[in-house]
C-alpha positions as CSV (number, residue, x, y, z in Angstrom):
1,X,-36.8,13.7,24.4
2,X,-37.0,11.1,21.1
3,X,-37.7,8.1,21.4
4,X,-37.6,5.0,18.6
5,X,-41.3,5.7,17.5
6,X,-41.2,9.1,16.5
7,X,-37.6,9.2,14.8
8,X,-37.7,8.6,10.9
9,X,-34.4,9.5,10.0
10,X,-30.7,9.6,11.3
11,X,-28.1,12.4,11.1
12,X,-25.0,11.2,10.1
13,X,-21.4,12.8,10.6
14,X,-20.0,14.5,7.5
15,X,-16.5,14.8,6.5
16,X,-16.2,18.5,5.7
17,X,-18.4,21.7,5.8
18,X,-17.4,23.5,3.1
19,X,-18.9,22.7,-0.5
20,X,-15.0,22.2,-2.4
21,X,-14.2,19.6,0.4
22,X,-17.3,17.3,0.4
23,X,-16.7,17.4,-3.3
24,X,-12.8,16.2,-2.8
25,X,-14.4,14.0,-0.3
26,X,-16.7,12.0,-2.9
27,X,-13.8,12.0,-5.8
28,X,-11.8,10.6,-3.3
29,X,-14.2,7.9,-2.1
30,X,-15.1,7.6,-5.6
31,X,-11.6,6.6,-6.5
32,X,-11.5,4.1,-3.2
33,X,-14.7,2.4,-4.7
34,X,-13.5,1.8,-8.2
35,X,-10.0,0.7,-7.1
36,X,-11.5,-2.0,-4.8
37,X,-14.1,-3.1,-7.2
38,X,-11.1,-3.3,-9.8
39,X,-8.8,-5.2,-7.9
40,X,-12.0,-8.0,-5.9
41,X,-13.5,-8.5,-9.5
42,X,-9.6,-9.3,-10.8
43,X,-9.4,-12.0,-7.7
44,X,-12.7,-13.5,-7.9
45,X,-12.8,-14.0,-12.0
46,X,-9.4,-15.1,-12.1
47,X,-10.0,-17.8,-9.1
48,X,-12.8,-18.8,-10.6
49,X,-11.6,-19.1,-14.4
50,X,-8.2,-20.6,-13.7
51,X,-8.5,-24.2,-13.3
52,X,-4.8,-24.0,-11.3
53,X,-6.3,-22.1,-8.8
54,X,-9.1,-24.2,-7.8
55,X,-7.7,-24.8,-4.1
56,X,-8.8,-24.2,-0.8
57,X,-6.7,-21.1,-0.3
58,X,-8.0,-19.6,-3.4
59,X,-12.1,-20.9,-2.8
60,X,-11.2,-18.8,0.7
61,X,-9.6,-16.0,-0.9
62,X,-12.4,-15.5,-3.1
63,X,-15.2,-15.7,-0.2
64,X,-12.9,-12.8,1.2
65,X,-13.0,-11.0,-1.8
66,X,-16.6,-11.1,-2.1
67,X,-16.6,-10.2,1.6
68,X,-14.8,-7.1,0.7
69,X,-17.1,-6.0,-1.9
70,X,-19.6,-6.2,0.3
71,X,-18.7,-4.5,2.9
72,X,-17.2,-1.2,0.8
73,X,-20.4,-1.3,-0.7
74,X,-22.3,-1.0,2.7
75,X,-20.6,2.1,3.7
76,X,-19.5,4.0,1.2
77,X,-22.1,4.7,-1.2
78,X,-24.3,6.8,0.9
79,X,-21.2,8.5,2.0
80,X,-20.7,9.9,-1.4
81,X,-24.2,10.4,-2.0
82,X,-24.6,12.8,1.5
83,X,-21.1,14.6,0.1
84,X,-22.2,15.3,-3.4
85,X,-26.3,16.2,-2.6
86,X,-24.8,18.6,0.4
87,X,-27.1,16.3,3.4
88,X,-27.0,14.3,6.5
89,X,-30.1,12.4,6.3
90,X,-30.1,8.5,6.2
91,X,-33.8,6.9,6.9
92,X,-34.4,4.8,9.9
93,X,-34.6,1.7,7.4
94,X,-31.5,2.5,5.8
95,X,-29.5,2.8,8.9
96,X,-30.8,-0.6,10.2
97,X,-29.9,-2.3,6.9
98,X,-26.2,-0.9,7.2
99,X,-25.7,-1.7,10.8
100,X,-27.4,-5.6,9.5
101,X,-24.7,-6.1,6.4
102,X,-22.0,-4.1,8.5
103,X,-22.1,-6.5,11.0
104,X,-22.6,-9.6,9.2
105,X,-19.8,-8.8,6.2
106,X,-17.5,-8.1,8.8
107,X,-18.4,-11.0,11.0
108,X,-18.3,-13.3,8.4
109,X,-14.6,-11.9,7.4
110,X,-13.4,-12.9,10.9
111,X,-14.6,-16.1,10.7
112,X,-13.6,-16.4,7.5
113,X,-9.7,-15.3,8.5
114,X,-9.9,-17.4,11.4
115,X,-10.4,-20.3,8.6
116,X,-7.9,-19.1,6.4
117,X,-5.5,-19.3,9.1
118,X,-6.0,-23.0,9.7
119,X,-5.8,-23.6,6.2
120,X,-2.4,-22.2,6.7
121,X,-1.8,-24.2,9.5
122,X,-2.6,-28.0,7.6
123,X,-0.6,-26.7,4.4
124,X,2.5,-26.2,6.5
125,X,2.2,-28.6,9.6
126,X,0.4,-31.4,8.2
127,X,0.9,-31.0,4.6
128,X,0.7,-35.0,3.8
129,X,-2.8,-34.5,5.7
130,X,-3.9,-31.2,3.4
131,X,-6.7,-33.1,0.8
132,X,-8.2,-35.1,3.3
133,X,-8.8,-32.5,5.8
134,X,-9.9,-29.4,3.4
135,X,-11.7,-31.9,1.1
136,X,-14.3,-29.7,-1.7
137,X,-16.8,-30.6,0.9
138,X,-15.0,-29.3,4.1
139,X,-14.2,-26.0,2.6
140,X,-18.0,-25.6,1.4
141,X,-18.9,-26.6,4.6
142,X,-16.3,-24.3,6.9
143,X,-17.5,-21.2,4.0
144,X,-20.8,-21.7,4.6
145,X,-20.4,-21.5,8.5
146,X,-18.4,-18.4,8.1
147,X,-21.7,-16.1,6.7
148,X,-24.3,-18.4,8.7
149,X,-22.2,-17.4,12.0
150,X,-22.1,-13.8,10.4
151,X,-25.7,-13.7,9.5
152,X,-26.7,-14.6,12.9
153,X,-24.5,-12.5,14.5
154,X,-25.5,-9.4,12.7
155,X,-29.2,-10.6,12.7
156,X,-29.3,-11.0,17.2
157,X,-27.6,-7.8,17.4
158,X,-29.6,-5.6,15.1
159,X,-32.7,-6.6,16.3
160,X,-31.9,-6.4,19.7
161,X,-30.1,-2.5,18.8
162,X,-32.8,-1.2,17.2
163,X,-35.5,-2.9,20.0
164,X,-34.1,0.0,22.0
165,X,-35.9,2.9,22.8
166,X,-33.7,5.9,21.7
167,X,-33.8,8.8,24.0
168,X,-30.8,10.8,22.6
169,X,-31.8,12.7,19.7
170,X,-31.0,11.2,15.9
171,X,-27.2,12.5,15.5
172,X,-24.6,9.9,14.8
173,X,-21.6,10.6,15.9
174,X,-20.3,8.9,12.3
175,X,-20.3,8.6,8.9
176,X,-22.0,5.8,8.8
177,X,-24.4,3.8,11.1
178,X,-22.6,1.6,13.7
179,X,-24.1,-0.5,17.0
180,X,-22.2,1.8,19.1
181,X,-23.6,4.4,17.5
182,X,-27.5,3.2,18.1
183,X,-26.5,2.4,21.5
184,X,-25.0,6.0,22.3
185,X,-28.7,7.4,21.7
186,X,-30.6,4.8,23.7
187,X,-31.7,5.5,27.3
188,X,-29.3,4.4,29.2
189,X,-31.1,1.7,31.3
190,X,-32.3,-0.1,28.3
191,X,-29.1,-1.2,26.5
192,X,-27.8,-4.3,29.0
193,X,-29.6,-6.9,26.5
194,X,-27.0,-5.3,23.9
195,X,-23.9,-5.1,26.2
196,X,-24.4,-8.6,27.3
197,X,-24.6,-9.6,23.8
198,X,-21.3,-7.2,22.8
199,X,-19.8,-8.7,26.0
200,X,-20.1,-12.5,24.6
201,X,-19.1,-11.3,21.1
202,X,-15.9,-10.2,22.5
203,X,-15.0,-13.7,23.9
204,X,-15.7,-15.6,20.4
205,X,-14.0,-12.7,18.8
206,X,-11.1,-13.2,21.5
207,X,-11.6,-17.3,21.0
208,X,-10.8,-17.1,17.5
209,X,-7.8,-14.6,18.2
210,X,-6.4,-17.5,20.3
211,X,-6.9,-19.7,17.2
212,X,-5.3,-17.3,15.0
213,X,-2.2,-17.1,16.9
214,X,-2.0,-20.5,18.3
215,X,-1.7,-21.5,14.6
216,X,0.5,-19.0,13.8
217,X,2.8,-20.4,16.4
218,X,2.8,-23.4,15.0
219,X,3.4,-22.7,11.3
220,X,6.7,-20.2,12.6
221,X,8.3,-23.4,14.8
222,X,7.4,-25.7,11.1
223,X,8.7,-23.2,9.0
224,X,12.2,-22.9,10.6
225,X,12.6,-25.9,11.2
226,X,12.8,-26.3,7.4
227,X,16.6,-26.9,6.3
228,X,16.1,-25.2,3.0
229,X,16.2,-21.7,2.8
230,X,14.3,-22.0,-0.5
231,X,11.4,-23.8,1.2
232,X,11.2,-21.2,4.2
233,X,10.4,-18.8,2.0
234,X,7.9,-20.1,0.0
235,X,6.2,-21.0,3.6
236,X,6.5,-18.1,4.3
237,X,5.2,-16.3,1.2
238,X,1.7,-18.6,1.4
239,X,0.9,-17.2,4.8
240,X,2.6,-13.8,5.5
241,X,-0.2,-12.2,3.1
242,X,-2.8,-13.2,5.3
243,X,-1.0,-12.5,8.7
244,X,-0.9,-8.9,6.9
245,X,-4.5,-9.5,6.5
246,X,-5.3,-10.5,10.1
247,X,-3.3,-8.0,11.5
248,X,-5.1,-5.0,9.8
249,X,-8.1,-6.1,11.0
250,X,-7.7,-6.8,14.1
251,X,-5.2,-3.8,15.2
252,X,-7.4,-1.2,13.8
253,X,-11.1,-3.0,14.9
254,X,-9.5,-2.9,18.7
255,X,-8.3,0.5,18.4
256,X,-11.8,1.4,17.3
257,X,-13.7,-0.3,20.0
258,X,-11.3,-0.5,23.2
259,X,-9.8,2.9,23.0
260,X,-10.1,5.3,25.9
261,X,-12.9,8.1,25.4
262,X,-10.9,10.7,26.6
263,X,-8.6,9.5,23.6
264,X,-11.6,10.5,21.0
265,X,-12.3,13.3,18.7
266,X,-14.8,13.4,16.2
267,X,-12.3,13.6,13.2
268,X,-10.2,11.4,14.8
269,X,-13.0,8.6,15.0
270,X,-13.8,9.4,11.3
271,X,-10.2,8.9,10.2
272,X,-10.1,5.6,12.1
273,X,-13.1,4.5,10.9
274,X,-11.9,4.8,7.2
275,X,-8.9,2.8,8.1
276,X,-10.9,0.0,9.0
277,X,-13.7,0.2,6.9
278,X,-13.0,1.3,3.7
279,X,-8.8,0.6,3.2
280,X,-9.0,-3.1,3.8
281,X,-11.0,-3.9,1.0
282,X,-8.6,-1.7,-1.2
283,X,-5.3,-3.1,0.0
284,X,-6.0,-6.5,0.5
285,X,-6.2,-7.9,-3.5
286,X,-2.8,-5.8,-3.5
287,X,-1.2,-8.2,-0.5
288,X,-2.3,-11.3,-1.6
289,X,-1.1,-10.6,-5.1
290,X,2.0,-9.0,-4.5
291,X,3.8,-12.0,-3.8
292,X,1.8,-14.3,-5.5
293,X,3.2,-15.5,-8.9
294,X,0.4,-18.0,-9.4
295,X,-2.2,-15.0,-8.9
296,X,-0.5,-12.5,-10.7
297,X,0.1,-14.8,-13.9
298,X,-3.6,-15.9,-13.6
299,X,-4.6,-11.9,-13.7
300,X,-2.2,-11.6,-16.1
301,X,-3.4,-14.4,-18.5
302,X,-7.2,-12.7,-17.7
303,X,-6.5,-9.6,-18.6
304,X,-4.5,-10.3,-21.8
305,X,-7.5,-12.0,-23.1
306,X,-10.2,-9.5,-22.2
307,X,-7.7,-6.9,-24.1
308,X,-7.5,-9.6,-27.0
309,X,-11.1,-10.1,-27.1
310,X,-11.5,-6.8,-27.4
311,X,-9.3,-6.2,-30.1
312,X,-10.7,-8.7,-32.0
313,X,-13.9,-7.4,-31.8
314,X,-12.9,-3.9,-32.7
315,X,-11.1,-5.0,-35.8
316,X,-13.8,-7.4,-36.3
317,X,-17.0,-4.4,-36.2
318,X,-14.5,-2.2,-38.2
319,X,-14.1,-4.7,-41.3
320,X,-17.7,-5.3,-41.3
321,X,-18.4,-1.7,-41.4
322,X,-16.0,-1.4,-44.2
323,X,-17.9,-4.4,-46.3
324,X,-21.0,-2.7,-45.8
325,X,-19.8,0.5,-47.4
């Protein structure tokens, strides 16, 4: 029997077996990781270097962003690190600090999609109404309770996870650490503090899933009751991106969490798992942009100067090389 004391490190589940795959495994993650890193630094300097875009759906969008970042960067890195060096091991500190910034990046982007979606809501419904309710100070404010509610979220529950006395061994059954996960290996008459806390996330979870939708509502009866056909769709082009948003997160998180166990396989978990952990933060610069002509034109104008700026300093180094000579 183990308990919390005596374990120093985690096992964690790894993709493949054989040497060629965990190397395809870490090129492939390696190739996630720069594609999401590309596309959240495009959004964040853009929105914050483009005076047009200094709104309240773009100060949200690049809270999200920075959300994203964080959360691919919890995850992923020791991933690739187990693949390439050919281990398992993850330390008892380290898998308490990814359970902690799992759980409060992923928190905080709930919240901060349940915000987004009211933002939506006052754009569309009470447009006349739009500066006076998301004010620079109410979207600062509604931000900042976003990562406070995810900090504390993450904060009650990993404390209270790893309080546990662990009486199943040190194998998780994922690739990275998870609350489930930690509670899996506790004895099992210790782990009702946790539930009870799971059980009451699931209600604010579900409470801002009623928000979410009730708004939705909403904004579809506004929306066509537009006459213009021109207006409906540039309604609907300001909001559909983050339905798409909402939707990926929510459909594969509840898939994870309430599926049936006799509906779970190891690889199948792990597959999951990587939909909801590691795509989002890929695809969702590519939804918000695709439609976007105000956010593409700002990348566009960004990345034309970077590319300029570095021409001129090429040209620039190369004539004063030539002088010297």
């Amino acid at each position: 029997m183990s308990n919390s004391s005596s374990i120093t490190h985690f096992l964690l589940l790894p993709f493949a077996d054989t040497r060629e795959l965990q190397l395809w495994h870490f090129w492939l993650f390696l190739g996630i990781s720069l594609a999401a890193l590309l596309g959240n630094d495009l959004i964040i300097t853009s929105t914050a270097c483009d005076q047009h875009l200094h709104t309240p759906r773009y100060f949200f969008l690049l809270n999200l962003s920075l959300l994203d970042l964080g959360c691919i960067s919890t995850m992923v890195p020791k991933s690739m690190a187990n693949s390439l060096w050919d281990t398992r091991d993850i330390s008892y500190t380290a898998c308490a600090a990814q359970i902690f910034f799992f759980s409060f990046l992923f928190s905080s982007e709930y919240s901060l999609l349940t915000i987004m979606s009211y933002d939506c809501y006052v754009a569309i419904c009470k447009p006349l109404h739009y500066g006076s309710l998301l004010g620079s100070r109410a979207c600062v404010h509604m931000a900042a309770a976003a990562w406070g509610t995810g900090f504390l979220y993450a904060l009650l529950h990993t404390a209270s996870a790893f309080s546990l006395p662990l009486c199943g061994g040190n194998a998780v059954e994922q690739f990275f650490c998870g609350i489930p996960h930690i509670l899996k290996l506790s004895c099992s008459h210790s782990y009702l503090r946790e539930v009870g806390l799971l059980v009451l996330s699931c209600l604010l979870v579900l409470g801002c899933f009623v928000f979410i939708v009730g708004s939705y509502v909403k904004i579809f009866r506004a929306v066509l009751s537009v006459p213009s056909e021109q207006g409906r769709h540039k309604a609907f082009s300001m909001c559909l991106p983050h339905l798409a948003v909402v939707s990926l997160f929510v459909s594969t998180g509840t898939f994870v969490y309430l599926k049936p166990s006799s509906f779970s396989s190891p690889s199948l978990d792990l597959v999951v798992s990587v939909r909801y952990s590691v795509v989002p933060p890929v695809v969702n610069p590519l939804i918000y942009s695709l439609r976007n002509q105000e956010l593409k034109d700002a990348v566009r104008k960004l990345v034309t100067g970077c590319v300029s700026a570095a021409i001129h300093c090429l040209l620039s180094s190369a004539m004063g090389s030539q002088c010297r000579s």
